[in-house]
C-alpha positions as CSV (number, residue, x, y, z in Angstrom):
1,X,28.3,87.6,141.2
2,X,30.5,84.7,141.9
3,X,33.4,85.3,144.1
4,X,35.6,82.9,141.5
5,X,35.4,85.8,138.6
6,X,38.0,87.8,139.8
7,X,39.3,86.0,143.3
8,X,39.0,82.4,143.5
9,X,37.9,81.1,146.3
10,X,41.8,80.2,147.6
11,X,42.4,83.5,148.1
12,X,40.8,86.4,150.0
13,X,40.2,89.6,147.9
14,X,42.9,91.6,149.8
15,X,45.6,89.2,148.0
16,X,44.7,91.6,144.6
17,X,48.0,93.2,143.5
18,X,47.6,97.1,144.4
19,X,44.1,98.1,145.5
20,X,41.5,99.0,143.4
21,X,39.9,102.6,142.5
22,X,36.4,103.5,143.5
23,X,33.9,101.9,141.2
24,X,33.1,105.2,139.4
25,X,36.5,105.7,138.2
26,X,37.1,102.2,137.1
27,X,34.1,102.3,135.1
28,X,36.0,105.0,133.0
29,X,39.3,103.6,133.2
30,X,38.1,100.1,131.5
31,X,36.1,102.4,129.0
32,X,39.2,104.4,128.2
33,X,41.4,101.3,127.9
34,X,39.0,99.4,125.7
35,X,38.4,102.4,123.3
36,X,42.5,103.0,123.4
37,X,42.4,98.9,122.4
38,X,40.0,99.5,119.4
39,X,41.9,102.7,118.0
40,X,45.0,100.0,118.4
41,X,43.2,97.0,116.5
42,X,42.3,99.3,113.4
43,X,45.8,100.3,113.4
44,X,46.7,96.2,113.5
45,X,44.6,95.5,111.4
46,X,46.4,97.2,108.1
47,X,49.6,95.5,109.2
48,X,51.7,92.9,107.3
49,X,51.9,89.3,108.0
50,X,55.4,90.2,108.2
51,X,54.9,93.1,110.7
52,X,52.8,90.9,113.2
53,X,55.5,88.1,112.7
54,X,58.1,90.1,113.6
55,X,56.6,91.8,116.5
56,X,55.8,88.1,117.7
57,X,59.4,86.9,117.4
58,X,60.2,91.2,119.2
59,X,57.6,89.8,122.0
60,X,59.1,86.1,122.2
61,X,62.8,87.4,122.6
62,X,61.8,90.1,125.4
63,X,60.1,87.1,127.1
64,X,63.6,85.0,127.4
65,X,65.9,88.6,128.0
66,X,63.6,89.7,130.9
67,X,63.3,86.0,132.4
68,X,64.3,86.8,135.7
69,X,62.0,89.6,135.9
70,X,59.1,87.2,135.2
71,X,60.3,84.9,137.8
72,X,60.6,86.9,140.8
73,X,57.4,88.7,139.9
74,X,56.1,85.2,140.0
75,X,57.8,83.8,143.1
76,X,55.6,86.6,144.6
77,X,52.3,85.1,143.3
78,X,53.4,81.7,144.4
79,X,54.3,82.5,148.1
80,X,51.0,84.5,148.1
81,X,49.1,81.2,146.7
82,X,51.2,79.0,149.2
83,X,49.9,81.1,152.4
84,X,46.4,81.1,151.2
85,X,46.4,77.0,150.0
86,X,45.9,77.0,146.9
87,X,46.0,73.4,145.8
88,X,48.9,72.2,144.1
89,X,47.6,71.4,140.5
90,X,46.8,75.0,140.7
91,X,49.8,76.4,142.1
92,X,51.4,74.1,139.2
93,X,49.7,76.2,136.4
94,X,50.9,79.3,138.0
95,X,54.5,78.0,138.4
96,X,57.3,79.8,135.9
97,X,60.6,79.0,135.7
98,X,63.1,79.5,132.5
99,X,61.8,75.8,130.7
100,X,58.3,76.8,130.8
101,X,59.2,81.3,129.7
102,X,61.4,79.4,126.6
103,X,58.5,76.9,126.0
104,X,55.5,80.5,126.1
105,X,58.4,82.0,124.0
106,X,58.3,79.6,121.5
107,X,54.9,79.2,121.1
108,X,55.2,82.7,119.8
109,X,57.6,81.2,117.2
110,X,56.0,78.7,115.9
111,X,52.7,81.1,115.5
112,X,54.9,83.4,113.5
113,X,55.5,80.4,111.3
114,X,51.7,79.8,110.8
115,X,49.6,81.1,108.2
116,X,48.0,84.7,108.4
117,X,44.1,83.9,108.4
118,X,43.6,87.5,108.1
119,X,42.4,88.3,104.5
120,X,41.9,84.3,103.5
121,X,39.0,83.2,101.1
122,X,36.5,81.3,102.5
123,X,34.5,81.1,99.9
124,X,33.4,83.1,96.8
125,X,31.2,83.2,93.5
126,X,30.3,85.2,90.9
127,X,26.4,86.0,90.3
128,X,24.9,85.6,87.1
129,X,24.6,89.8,86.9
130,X,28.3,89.8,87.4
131,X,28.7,90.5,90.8
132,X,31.8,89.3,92.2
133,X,31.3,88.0,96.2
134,X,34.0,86.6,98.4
135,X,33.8,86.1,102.0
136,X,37.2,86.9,104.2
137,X,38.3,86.4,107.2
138,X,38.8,89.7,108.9
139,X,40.0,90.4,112.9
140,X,37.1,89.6,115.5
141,X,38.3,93.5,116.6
142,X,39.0,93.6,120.2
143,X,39.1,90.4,122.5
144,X,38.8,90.3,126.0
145,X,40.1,87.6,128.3
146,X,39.1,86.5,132.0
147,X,40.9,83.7,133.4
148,X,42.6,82.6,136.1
149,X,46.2,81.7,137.9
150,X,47.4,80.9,134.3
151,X,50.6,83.3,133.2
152,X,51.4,81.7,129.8
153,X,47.4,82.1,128.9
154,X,48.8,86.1,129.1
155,X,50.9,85.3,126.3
156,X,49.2,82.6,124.6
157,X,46.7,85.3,124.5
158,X,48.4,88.2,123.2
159,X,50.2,86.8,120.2
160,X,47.2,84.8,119.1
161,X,45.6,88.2,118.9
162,X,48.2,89.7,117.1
163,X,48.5,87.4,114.4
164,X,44.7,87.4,114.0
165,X,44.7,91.1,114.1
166,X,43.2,91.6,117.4
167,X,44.0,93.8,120.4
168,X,43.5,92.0,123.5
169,X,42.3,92.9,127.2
170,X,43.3,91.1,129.7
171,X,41.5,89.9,133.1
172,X,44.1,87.4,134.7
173,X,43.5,87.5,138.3
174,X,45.0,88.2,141.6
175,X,46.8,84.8,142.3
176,X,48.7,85.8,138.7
177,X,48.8,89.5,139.3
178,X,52.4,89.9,139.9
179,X,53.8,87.8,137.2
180,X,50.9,89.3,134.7
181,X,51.7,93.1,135.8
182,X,55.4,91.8,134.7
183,X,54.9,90.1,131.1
184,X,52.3,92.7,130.3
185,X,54.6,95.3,130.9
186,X,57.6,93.4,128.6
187,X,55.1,92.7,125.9
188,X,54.1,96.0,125.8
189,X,57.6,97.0,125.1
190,X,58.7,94.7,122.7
191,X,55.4,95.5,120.9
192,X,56.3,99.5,121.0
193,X,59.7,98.8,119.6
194,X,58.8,97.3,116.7
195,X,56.3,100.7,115.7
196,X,53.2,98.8,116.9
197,X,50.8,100.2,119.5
198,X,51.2,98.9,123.4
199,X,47.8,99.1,123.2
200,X,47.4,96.4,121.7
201,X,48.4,94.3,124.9
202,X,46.3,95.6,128.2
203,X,45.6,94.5,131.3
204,X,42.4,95.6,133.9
205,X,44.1,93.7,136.5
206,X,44.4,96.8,138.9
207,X,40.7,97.6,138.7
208,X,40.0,93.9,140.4
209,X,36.6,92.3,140.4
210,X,34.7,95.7,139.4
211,X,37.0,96.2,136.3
212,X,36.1,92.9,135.1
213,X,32.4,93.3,135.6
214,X,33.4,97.2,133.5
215,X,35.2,94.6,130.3
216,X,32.1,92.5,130.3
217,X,29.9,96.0,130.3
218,X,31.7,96.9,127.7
219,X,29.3,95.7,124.5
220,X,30.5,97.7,121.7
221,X,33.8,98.5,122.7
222,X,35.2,94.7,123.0
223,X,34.1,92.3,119.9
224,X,34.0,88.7,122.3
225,X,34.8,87.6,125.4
226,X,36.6,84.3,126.4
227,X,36.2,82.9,130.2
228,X,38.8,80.4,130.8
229,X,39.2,78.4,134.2
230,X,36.8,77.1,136.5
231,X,33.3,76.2,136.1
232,X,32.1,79.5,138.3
233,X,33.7,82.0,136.5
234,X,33.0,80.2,133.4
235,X,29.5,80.6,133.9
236,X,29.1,83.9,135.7
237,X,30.8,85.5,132.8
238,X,28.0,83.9,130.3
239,X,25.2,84.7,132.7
240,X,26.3,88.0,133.5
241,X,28.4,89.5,130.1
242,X,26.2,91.8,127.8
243,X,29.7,91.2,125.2
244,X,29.4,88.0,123.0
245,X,31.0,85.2,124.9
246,X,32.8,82.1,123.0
247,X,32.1,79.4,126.2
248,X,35.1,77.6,127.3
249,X,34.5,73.9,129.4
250,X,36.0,72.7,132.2
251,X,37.1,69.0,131.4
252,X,35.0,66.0,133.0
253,X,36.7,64.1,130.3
254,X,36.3,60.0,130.2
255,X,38.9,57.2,129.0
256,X,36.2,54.4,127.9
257,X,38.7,50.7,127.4
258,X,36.5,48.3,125.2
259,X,36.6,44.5,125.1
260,X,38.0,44.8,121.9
261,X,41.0,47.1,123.5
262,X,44.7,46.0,123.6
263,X,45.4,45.7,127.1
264,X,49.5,46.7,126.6
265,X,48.7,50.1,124.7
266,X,45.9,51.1,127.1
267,X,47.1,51.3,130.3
268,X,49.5,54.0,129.3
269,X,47.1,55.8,127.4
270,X,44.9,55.8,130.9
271,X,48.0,56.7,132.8
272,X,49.2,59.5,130.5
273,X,45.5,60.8,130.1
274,X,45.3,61.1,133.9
275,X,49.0,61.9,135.3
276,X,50.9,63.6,132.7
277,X,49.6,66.9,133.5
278,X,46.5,66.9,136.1
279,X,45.5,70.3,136.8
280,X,44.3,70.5,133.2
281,X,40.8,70.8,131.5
282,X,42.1,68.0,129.0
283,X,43.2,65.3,131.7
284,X,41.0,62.1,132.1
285,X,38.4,62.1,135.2
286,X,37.0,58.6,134.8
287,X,37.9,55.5,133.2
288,X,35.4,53.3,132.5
289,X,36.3,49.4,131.7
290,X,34.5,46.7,130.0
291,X,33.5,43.9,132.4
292,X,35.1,41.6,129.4
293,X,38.6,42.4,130.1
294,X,38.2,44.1,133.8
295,X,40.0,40.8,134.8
296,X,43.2,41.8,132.9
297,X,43.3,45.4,132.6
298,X,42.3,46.4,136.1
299,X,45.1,45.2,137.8
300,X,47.9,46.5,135.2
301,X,46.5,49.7,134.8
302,X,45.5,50.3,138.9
303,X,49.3,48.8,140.0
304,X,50.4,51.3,137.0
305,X,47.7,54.0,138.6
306,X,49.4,53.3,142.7
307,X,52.9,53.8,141.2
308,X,51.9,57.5,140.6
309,X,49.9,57.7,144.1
310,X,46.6,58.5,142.4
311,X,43.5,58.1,144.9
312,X,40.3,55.8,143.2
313,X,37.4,56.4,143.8
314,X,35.9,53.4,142.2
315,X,32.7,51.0,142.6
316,X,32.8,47.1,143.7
317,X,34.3,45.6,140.7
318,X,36.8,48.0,140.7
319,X,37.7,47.1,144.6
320,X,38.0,43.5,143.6
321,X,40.6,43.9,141.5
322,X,42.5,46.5,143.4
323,X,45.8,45.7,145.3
324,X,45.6,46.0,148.6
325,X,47.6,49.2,149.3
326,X,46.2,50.8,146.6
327,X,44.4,54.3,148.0
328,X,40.9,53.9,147.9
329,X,37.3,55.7,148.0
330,X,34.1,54.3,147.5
331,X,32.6,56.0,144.4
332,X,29.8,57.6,144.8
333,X,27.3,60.0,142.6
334,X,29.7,63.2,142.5
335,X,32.9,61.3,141.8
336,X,31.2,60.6,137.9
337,X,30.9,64.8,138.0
338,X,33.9,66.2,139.2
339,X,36.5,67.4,137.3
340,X,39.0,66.5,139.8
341,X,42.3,68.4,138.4
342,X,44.1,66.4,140.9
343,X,45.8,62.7,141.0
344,X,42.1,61.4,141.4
345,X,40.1,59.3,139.0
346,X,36.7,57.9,139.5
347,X,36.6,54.3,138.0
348,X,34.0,52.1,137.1
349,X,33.3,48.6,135.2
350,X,30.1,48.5,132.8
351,X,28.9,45.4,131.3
352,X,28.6,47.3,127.6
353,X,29.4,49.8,124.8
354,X,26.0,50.7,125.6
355,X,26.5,51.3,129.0
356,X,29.4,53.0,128.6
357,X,28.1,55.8,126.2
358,X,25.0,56.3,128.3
359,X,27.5,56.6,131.3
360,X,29.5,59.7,129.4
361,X,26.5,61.2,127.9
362,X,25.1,61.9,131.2
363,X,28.0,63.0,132.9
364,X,30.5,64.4,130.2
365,X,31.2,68.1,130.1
366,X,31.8,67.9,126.6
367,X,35.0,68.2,126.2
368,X,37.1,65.2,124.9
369,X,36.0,61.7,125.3
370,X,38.7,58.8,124.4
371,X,38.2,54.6,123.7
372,X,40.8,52.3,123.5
373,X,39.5,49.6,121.0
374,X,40.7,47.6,118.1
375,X,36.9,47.0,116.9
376,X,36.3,49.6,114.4
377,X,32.6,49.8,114.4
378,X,32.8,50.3,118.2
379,X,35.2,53.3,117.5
380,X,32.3,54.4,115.0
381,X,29.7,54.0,117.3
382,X,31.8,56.2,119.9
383,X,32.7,58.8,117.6
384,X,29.4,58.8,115.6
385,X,26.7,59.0,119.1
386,X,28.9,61.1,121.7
387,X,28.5,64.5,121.4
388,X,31.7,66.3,122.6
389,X,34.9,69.2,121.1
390,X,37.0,66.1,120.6
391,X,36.5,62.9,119.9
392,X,39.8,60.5,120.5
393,X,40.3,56.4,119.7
394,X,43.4,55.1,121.0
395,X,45.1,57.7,122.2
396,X,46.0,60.0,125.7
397,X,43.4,62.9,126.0
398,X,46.0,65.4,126.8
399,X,46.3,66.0,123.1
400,X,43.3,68.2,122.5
401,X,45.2,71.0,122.7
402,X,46.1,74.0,120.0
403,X,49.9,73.0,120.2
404,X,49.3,69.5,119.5
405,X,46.7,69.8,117.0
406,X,48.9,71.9,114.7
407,X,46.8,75.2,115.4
408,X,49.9,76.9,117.7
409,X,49.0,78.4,121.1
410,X,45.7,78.7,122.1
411,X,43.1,81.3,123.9
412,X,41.2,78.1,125.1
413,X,39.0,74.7,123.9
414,X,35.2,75.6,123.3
415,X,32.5,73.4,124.4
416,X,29.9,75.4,122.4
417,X,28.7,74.6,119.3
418,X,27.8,77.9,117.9
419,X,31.5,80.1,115.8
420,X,33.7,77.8,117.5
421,X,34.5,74.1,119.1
422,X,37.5,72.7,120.8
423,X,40.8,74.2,120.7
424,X,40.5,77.9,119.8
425,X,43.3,79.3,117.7
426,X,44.4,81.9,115.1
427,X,41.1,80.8,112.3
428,X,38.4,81.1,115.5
429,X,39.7,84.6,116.4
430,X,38.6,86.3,113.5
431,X,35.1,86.6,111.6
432,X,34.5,87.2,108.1
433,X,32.8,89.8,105.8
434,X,31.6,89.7,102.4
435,X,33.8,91.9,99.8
436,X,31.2,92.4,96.8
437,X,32.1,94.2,93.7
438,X,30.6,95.5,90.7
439,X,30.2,97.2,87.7
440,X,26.9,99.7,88.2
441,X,24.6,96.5,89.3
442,X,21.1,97.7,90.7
443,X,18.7,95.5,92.1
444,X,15.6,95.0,89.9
């Protein structure tokens, strides 16, 4: 099993917070909590939209009162990251300080402010024998989570569960396990104090790699299971889980600038796509030019590019146009794969739409692809032949995300096809069952 489920490969396995029970006893301790997390869903699952509202604004409040607890549980995880360098778009995601606990805390808000899904009509009929069907969205149950060095995915988490009517078990990870033990602990609270079960909000991160091996064990117990970080766990957790998994991508995403683009409102679309935020699955990996306007757009957007010291790794054409101070790397056949989640970007002039969509078809991840274009049946052709959660024309890829689409927090962006595709929130956390009622039908 891949050393990146539980303990990325940044730090060794001694860095796990508290050490871990023998492997018979965690089996029954991740039993024990998952059955304690069913008995807690059933219980959620008769509450009020006003209940689970409440209890999220209870959970949002505790967050901002016990701030400096969350800190210095997190300064712990940080200096531990630090001494076993752990790259700095990582130790960036792992990174809390009051701005980012108000920001988690009010994402809690503004789910309270959403609609309930729980118990919404998807559809419905009556039969010509008078059956009455509808089909309702009811909780998923129990959701389990593995992920990594990500604290506000522990909150993001927990109150997209609760308002869907889920209980949620959490996997976070050593390099988080400090700052997780904290807000776990705080949720928990707020969640008792408002008559709700703690249980409801659990963590497994004592019981280390084993335990998370025990969650995804655990068919029958736990409804789904979401992987969210790199592309090892992501894929030892689908290869190795007997609990349904709902796939989360990593983000080779591409920024694709047409002959038909304007020049002045793409090169900060390529610059927010890629700089804004680059430890993230949403930020652009390669940008891929139009030999029409290479000429003008390559050295705006690469003097734009040197300002905020990001490395190309581009091919000839893209050399040609660089300025001279510019860092530099050759491109080669990896650059067009790697998610870099750094200030990197792979760059590369093709002589055609054509070329262009072959380009990310054979290298996307499937996650979002953007063009900058004023031709519209280019944008047509782009959004009609790729095959990817989010499709984007003229504008940054950092917004495929649950907050910016209007969905609230979310538990991650799907790459799947199959129950649910790109960001994940409150409507892809629950299922739905079919109420039918009669009046003494029998089938003939």
């Amino acid at each position: 099993m891949s050393e990146t489920l539980v303990t990325p490969a940044h730090e060794p396995a001694s860095a796990a917070v508290g050490s871990a029970p023998e492997t018979a006893d965690v089996a029954t301790a991740v039993v024990d909590i998952a059955r304690a997390a069913k008995k807690a869903s059933r219980v959620l699952a008769t509450a009020t939209r006003a209940t689970k509202d409440a209890a999220l604004h209870a959970m949002a409040d505790a967050l901002v009162a016990d701030a400096a607890r969350i800190i210095a549980g997190n300064a712990v995880d940080l200096e531990r990251g630090r001494a076993n360098n752990m790259k700095t778009s990582l130790l960036d995601r792992l990174a809390l300080d009051e701005a980012r606990i108000a920001a988690i805390a009010d994402a809690l808000r503004e789910l309270a402010a959403l609609p309930d899904p729980v118990g919404e009509v998807v559809r419905g009929s009556t039969l010509p024998n008078g059956l009455r069907l509808r089909q309702v969205r009811v909780p998923m149950g129990v959701v389990g989570m593995i992920y990594e060095a990500r604290p506000n995915v522990t909150v993001d988490a927990a109150g997209l569960a609760l308002k869907s009517g889920n209980a949620v078990i959490l996997r976070g990870g050593s390099a988080a396990g400090s700052s997780n033990e904290v807000i776990v602990e705080i949720l928990g609270d707020a969640l008792a104090a408002q008559g709700l079960p703690r249980e409801l909000v659990q963590s497994i991160d004592a019981y280390g790699r084993a335990g998370a091996v025990e969650l995804m064990r655990a068919r029958g117990l736990v409804d789904v299971l979401v992987p969210r970080g790199g592309a090892d766990l992501i894929q030892t957790v689908v290869r190795e889980s007997l609990v349904p998994v709902i796939e989360t991508g990593v983000g080779n995403c591409h920024v694709y600038v047409d002959a038909g683009a304007d020049i002045a409102q793409a090169v900060p679309i390529v610059l927010n796509s890629k700089t804004q935020r680059t430890g993230v699955c949403n930020a652009a990996e390669t940008l891929l030019v139009h030999r029409g306007v290479a000429g003008e757009f390559l050295p705006a957007v690469l003097a734009a590019l040197r300002e905020q010291d990001v490395t190309i790794h581009g091919d000839d054409a893209t050399r040609a146009a660089a300025p001279a101070d510019l860092k530099f790397e050759p491109a080669t056949e990896t650059d067009w794969e790697t998610e870099y989640l750094s200030l990197d970007l792979a760059v590369k002039v093709v002589d055609s739409l054509d070329e262009a969509l072959e380009h990310i078809s054979r290298y996307s991840s499937g996650h979002t692809e953007v063009i900058c274009t004023r031709d519209v049946t280019a944008a047509r052709r782009f959004t009609t032949e790729l095959d990817a959660a989010a499709l984007i024309v003229n504008a940054s890829s950092r917004f495929t995300d649950g907050g910016q689409f209007g969905l609230g927090a979310e538990i991650g962006i799907s790459t799947q096809k199959l129950h649910a595709r790109g960001p994940m929130g409150l409507g892809e956390l629950t299922t739905t069952t079919w109420i039918v009622e009669g009046d003494g039908q029998i089938r003939q």
